[in-house]
Each structure stands twice: as C-alpha cells, then as structure tokens.
C-alpha positions as CSV (number, residue, x, y, z in Angstrom):
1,X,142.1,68.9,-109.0
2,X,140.0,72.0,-108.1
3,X,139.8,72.9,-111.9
4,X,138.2,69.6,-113.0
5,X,135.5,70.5,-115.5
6,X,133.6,67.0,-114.1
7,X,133.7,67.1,-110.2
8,X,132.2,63.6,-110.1
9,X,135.4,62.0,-108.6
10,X,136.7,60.9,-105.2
11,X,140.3,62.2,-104.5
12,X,142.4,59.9,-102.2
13,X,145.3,62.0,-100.8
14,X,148.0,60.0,-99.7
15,X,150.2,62.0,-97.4
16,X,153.2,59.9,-97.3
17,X,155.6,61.4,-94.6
18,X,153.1,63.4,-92.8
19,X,154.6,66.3,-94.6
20,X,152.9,69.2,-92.7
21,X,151.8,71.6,-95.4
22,X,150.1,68.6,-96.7
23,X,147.7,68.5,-94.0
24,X,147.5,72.2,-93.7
25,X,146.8,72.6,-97.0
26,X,143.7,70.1,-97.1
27,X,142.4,71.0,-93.7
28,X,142.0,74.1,-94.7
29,X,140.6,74.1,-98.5
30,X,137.2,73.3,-99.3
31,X,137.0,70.7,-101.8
32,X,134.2,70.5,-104.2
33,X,134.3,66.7,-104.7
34,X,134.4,63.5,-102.6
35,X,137.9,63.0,-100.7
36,X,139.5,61.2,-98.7
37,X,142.9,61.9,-96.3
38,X,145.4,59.4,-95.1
39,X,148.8,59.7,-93.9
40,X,151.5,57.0,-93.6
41,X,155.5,57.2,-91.6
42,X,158.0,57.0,-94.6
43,X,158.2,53.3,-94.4
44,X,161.6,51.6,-92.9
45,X,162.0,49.3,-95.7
46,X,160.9,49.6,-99.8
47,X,159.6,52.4,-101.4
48,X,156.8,54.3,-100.0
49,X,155.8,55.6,-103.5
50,X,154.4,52.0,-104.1
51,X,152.7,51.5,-100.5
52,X,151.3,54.4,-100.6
53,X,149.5,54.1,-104.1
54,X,148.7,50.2,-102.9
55,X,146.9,52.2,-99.7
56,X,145.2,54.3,-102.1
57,X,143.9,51.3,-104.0
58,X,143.0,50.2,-101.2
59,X,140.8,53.2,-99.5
60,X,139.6,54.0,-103.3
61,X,135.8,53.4,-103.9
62,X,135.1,54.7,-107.1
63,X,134.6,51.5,-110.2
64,X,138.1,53.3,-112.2
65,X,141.7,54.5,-110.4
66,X,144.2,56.9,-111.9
67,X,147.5,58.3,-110.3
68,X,148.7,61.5,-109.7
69,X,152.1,62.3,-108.0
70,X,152.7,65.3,-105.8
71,X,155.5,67.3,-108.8
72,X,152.5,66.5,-111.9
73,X,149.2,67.9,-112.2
74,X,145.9,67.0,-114.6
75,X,144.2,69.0,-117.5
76,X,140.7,70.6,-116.9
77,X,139.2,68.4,-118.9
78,X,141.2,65.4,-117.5
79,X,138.3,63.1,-116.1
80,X,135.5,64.3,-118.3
81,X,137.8,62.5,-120.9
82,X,138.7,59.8,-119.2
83,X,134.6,59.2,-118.1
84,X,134.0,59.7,-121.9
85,X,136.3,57.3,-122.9
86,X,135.0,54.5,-120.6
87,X,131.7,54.8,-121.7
88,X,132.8,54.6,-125.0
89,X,135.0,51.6,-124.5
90,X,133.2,49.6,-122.0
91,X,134.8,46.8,-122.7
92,X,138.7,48.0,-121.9
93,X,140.4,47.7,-118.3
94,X,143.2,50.4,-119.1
95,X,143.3,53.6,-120.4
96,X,146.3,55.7,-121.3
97,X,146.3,59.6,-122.5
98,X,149.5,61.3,-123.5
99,X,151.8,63.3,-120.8
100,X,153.5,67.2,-122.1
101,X,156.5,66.7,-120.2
102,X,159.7,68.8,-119.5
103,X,162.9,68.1,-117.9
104,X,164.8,70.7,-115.6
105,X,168.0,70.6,-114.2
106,X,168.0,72.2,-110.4
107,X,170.8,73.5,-108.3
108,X,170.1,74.1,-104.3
109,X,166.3,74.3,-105.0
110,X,166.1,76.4,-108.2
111,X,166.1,75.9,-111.8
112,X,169.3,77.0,-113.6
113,X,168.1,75.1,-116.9
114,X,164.7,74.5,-118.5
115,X,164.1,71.6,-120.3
116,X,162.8,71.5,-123.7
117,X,158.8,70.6,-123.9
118,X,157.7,67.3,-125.1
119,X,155.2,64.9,-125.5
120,X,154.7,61.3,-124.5
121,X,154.2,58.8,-125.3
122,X,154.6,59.4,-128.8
123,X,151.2,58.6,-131.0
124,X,152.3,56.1,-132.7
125,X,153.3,54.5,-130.0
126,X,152.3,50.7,-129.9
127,X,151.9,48.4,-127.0
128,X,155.6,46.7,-128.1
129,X,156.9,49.9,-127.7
130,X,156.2,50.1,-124.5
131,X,157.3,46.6,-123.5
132,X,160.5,47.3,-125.0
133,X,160.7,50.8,-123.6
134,X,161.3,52.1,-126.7
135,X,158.5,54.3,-125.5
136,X,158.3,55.2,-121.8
137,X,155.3,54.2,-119.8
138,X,154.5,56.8,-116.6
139,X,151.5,56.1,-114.6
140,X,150.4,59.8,-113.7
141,X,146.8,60.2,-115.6
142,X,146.8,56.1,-116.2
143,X,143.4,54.8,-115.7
144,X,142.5,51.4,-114.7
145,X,139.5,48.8,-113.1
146,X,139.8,49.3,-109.5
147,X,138.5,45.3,-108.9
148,X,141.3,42.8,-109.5
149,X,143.8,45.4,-110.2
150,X,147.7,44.2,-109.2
151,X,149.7,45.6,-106.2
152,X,152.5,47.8,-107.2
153,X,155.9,46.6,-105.8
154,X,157.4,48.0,-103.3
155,X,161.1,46.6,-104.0
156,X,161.0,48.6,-107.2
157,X,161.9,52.6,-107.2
158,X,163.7,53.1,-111.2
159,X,161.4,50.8,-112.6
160,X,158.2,51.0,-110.3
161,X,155.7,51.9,-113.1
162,X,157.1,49.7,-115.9
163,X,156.7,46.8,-113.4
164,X,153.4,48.1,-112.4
165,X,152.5,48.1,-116.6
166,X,153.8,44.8,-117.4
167,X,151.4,43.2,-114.6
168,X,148.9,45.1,-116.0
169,X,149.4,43.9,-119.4
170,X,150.0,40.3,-118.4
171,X,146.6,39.8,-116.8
172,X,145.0,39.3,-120.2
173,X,145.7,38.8,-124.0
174,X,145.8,42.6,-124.9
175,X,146.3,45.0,-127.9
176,X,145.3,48.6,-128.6
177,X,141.5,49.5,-128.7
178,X,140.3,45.8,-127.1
179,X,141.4,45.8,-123.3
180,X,144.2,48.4,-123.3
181,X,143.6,51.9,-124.7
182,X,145.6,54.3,-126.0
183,X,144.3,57.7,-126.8
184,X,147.2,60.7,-128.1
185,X,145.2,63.4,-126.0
186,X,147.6,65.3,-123.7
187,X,145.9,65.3,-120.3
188,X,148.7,65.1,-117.8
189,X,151.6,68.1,-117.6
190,X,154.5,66.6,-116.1
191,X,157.8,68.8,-114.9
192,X,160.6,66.2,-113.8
193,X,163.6,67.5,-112.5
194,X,167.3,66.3,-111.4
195,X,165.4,66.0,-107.6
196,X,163.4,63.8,-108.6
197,X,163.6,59.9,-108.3
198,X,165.2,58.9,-111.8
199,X,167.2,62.4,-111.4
200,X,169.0,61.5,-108.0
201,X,169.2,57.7,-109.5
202,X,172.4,56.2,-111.1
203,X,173.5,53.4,-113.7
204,X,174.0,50.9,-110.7
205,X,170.6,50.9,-109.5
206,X,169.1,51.0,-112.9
207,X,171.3,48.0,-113.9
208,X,170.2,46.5,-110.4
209,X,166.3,47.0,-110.8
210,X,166.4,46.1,-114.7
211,X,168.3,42.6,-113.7
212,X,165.7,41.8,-111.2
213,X,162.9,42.7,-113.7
214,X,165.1,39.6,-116.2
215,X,165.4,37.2,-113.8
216,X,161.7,37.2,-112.6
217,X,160.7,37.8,-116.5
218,X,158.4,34.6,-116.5
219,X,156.0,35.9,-114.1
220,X,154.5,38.0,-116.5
221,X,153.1,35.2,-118.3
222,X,150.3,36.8,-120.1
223,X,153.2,38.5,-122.8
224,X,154.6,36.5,-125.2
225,X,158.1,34.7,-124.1
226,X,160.4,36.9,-126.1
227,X,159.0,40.3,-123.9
228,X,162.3,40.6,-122.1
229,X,164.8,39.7,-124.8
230,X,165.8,43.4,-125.2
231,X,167.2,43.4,-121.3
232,X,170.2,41.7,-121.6
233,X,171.7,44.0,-123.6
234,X,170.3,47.1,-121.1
235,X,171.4,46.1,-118.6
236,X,175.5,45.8,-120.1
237,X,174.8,49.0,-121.2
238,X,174.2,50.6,-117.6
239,X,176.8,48.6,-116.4
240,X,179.4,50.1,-119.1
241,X,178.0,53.4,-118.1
242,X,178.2,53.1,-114.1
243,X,182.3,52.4,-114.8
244,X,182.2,55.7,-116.8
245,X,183.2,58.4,-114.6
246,X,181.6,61.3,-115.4
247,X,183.1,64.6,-117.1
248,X,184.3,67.4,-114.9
249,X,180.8,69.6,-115.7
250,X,178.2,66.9,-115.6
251,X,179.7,66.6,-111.4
C-alpha cells in the first residue's frame, strides 16, 4: 500500500482478531493516504473473513471498493490502473485485473516446497468461465461500485468469493466490456499456501459448501437457468474424493 504510485485512496484496515502486531504496526507507521482502523473479536459463529469485508463496506467512503487479504499484496501501479480504467469505462460496476499467483506447501511455519508461478485468470478467460469455474474467480484486487453493492456471506468459507461473484453478476444482464470488465493486466501477487483457508480445507466441506451453493441456485436470478448445471457432477466428484484416503506421503 505504501508504494502506490496514486495515493488518492482511503485504506480500511480490518483487524479481525485484534491481532497485536496489527495495531502496532499501524499505530506506529505514518501513512501517506486516507485510512481508517477497526478491529472486530473473531466472531462465535460464520466466517469472520466475510463480516469483516461487510464492515469494510460498510466504514468505506470512497465511490469504488477493492479487497485485499492480509497473505496478498497490490502492484505499484495497482490503483492508478484501476482509476484509469473507471474513467475509461464509466459505465461498468466491476472491474477485474489478473492475479501472478503461487502455491507453497508449509511444514511447522516454513516453506519446504515452492510452488510454480502462474497467472490468473487466464486472458481468455470469459465470463462462463467463471461461472463454471473453469476459471477461478479471487476477489483480492476486484473492484466494484460501493452503492448497492451485495453483502458477502458469512455461512460460506471454500466458496466465499464465488458466492460473492455470482451476486455480483446476477444484479444485472452482464457480459465483458459493458458492466463487467475484464482487463489481463497482472496487478495483484498472490502466495497461497497449505495454511491457508482452501489449504487446511477438505473434500467434505467443499462438497458441503458447493451443495448449498445448488440448492439455493435460483437466487441468483440475473444468470441464465442453466448457470449451476455443472454442480451436480462437482459435487459427486468431492464426494468420491473425501472416501479416498489419502496416500502415505500426501499425510
């Protein structure tokens, strides 16, 4: 955040868990932009991921949000782009760069295996794609309308963001280049890791989240009735795999 080439930005910091070097940290760095600090208990129930980005929304004063999580961090010339881009499509809600991305495997804290550097999504990628998930929507460096913007849902952790996408998407009639743009610029670096969320996740609780997402399919009404016809067959799949036990290596 402090190397932003365009400081004209508020930062919300979100310290969910009162983590101690969090506050430390801010109270003692002088930041060159407008901020502002909040901190939250881990919540007893749902996952404080999502209430703490709905607080965010909800503090936020600035006309456009984007997310960043803790483990990811922006380009330089990550919000200059992102202005430049709204001004040149006025008429678009959501904006979405590409992520360079890596996977690394951890043991007690450190990094016994380095992933191998990639990009997302992929630029070809198409909005179908990403409802199918046969491209992988992540909501660090998404951009969208502050004003009338959905809630993310607390009773989702696996599938959080893709949730959070397909009320996005559902809002409005969209494709590429009218209210929903796509630009292949890689503005985000993202490291996930075996710690992580989807790392310490299993097949069940995939299987679980991705059922849910069926059953409630029609409340995304604004995507065409065949959107979810690709779950069924997901969802056996993580089933099949959660009975699989795993080989004596991967333990």
């Amino acid at each position: 955040m402090l190397n932003q080439a365009d400081l004209d930005f508020e930062w919300v910091i979100i310290n969910d868990g009162k983590d101690a070097g969090t506050r430390q940290f801010i109270q003692s760095t002088e930041l060159p932009f407008a901020h502002q600090y909040l901190e939250i208990d881990h919540p007893p129930e749902g996952f404080g991921l999502c209430i703490a980005r709905n607080l965010g929304i909800d503090a936020a004063r600035g006309e456009y949000i984007c997310y960043l999580d803790d483990d990811n961090s922006l380009r330089a010339e990550f919000v200059a782009t992102i202005n430049t881009w709204i001004e040149q499509q006025p008429q678009c809600r959501f904006f979405l760069p590409q992520q360079w991305r890596r996977r690394d495997v951890l043991k007690d804290g450190q990094v016994i295996k380095q992933g191998t550097p990639f990009v997302s999504p992929h630029p070809e990628t198409t909005l179908k794609d990403l409802i199918t998930q046969r491209s992988l929507f992540d909501s660090n460096g998404f951009t969208h309308q502050r004003i009338g913007a959905p809630r993310w849902n607390p009773h989702y952790r696996i599938f959080c963001d893709y949730e959070f996408f397909l009320q996005c998407i559902s809002q409005c009639d969209i494709t590429w280049g009218e209210q929903f743009f796509f630009n292949p610029k890689v503005l985000v670096n993202y490291i996930q890791t075996t710690d992580g969320i989807i790392g310490q996740s299993g097949y069940v609780e995939w299987a679980r989240e991705l059922q849910q997402l069926y059953d409630e399919r029609l409340a995304y009404g604004g995507i065409r009735a065949d959107w979810a016809d690709w779950m069924p067959q997901a969802i056996q799949k993580y089933q099949q795999k959660s009975q699989t036990p795993l080989p004596a290596f991967a333990r």
